[in-house]
Structure formats: C-alpha cells, structure tokens
VOKEFI-884325 format. One record per residue (C-alpha): x, y, z; residue in one letter. Coordinates in steps of 0.001 Angstrom, whole numbers. Example, Ala and Ser with C-alpha at 12.3 -4.5 7.8 and 13.67 -1.06 7.14 Angstrom:
BEGIN
((12300; -4500; 7800); A)
((13670; -1060; 7140); S)
end
This chain:
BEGIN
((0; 0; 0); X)
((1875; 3346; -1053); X)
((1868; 5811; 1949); X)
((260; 9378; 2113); X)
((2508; 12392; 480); X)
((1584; 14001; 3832); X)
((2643; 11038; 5600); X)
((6110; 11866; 3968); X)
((5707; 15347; 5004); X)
((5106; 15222; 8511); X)
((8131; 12646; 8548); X)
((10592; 14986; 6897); X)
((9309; 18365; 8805); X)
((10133; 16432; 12427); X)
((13752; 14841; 11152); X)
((14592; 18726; 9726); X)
((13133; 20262; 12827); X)
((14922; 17830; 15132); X)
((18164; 18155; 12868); X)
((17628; 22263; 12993); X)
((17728; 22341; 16763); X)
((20750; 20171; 17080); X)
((19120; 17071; 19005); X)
((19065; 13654; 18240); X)
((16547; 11123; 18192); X)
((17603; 9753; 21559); X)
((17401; 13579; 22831); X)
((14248; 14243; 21177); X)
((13204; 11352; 22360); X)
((14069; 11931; 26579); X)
((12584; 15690; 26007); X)
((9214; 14621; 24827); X)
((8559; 11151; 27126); X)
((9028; 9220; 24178); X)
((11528; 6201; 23252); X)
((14222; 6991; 20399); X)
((13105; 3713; 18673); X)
((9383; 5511; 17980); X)
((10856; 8618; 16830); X)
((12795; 6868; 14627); X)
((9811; 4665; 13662); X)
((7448; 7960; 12803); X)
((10452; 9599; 10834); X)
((10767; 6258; 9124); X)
((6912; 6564; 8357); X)
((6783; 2739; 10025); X)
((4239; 4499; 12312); X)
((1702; 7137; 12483); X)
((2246; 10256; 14896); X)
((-247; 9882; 17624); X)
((-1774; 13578; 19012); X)
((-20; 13423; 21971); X)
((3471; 13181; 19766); X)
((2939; 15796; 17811); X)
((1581; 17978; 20010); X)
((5014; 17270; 22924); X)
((7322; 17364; 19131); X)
((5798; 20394; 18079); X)
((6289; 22275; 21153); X)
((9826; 21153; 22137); X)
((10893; 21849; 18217); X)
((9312; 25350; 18132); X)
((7371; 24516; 14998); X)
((4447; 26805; 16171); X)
((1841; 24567; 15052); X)
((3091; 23329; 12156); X)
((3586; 19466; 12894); X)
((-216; 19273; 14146); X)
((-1506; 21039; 11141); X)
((204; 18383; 9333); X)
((-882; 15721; 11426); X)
((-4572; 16870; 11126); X)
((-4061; 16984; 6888); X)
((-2928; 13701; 7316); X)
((-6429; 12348; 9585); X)
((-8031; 14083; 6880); X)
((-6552; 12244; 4045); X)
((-6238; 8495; 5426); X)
((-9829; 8563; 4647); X)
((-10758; 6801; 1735); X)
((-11993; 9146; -1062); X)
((-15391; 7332; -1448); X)
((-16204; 7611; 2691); X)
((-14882; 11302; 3315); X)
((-18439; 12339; 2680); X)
((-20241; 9940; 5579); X)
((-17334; 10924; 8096); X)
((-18231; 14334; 7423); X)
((-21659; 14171; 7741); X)
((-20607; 12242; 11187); X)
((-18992; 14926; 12694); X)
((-21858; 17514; 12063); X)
((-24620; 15134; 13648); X)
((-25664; 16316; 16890); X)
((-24664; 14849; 19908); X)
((-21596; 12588; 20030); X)
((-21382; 8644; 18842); X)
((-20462; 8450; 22872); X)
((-24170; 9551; 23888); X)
((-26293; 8071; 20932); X)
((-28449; 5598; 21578); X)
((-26520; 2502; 20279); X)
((-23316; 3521; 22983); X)
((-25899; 3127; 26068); X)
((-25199; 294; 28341); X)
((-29089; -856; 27558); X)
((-28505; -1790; 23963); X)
((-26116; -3936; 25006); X)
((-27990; -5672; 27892); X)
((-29143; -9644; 27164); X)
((-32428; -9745; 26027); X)
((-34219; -12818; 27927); X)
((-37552; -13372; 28181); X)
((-39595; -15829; 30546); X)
((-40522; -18987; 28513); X)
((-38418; -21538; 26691); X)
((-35103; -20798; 28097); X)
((-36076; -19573; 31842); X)
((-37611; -21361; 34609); X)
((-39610; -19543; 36905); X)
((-39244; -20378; 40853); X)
((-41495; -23070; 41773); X)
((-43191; -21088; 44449); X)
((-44204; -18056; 41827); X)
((-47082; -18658; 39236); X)
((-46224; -18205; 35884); X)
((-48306; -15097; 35474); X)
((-46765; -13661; 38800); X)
((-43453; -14687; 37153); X)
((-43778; -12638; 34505); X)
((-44586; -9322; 35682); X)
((-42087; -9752; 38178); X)
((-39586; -11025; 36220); X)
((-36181; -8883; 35691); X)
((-32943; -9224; 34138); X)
((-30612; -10987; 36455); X)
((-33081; -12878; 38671); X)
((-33310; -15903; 40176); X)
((-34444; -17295; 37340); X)
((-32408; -19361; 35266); X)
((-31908; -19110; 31630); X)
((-30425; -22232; 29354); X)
end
C-alpha cells in the first residue's frame, strides 16, 4: 500500500526540525517522554504520529503549530476518497457517537424473556413470574 505524500511530510518536517535544533533522536526522544526507537519509527513513516506526539514534538521543536496542522491533513486524508463524505456528515450530527443511543449500556444488555429458556421459581405462578420477572433474577436461563 503506497503511503500518504503528507505522511512523507510530517516525517521529513520532524527529522529537519529535530536536525535544525541540534538534538538527536535519543534527545528528542528523553525531552518529549518518548523512546528513540518511535521517533525513529514515525520519521521512518513505520508508524503514524499519535496527538499526543505531535503535540510534545511540536512544542519542544518550536514549529508553532506546524507538525499538528500536518498531522490533522494527514487524519483528513487516510480517509478513503469514497467515505470522506459519511465521516463528514458524522462529525456535524448532533450529539456525540459516545451519547447516541446505540453507545448506552441498555442496547447492550441480554435480552431474555420468561418462557423456553427460563424457569420460573417453583413457588411463583407463571403469570406472577412474569410481571415480576427482571434481568438478572433468580431465574435461570439455558
């Protein structure tokens, strides 16, 4: 799979930045909280800068901005062509994925009912089992 031009970019902006303030990888690495081996990897473009990278890179390098603008062209453009549309559309829907109604714990509950697979207690009626009945009863299901 042949790798983003901005991919390339951001890559080559960090090495010149890092190589313009005099530091190496192992330096740029201790300043930020990161390991040498994954600046080397994201200069390499073997791996993605994460947010959090940039944003420590950027400010440690003095790029004022420049390595998260890139970073955010580059989110933009890992998108397939076809699906930039639908993620789009995504971001202006009201209300967050996080609070629709397929994120609540209750979609995800079990949905049991009394009858085939659950036994009612033996001292409850089966009507009186049934409006009593909730999730995580006595009952037992198959």
């Amino acid at each position: 799979m042949e790798l983003s031009p901005l991919f390339d970019l951001f890559a080559g902006e960090l090495r010149r930045l890092r190589t313009a303030a005099g530091l190496s990888q192992e330096a740029l690495g201790e300043k930020i909280n990161y390991s040498a081996s994954l600046v080397a990897a994201v200069e390499q473009c073997r791996r993605p800068p994460r947010l959090e990278f940039a944003e420590r890179a950027d400010a440690v390098l003095g790029a004022d901005g420049l390595l998260l603008r890139i970073r955010a062209a580059l989110l933009r453009e890992v998108v397939l062509p076809w699906f930039r549309e639908w993620v789009a559309i995504e971001r202006r829907r009201p209300g967050s994925a996080r609070s629709s109604r397929w994120s609540s714990p209750a979609c995800c509950r079990p949905r049991t009912t009394p009858g085939r697979c659950t036994r009612a207690p033996a001292n409850l009626s089966v009507s009186r089992w049934n409006s009593r009945w909730q999730p995580g009863s006595n009952g037992r299901a198959c």
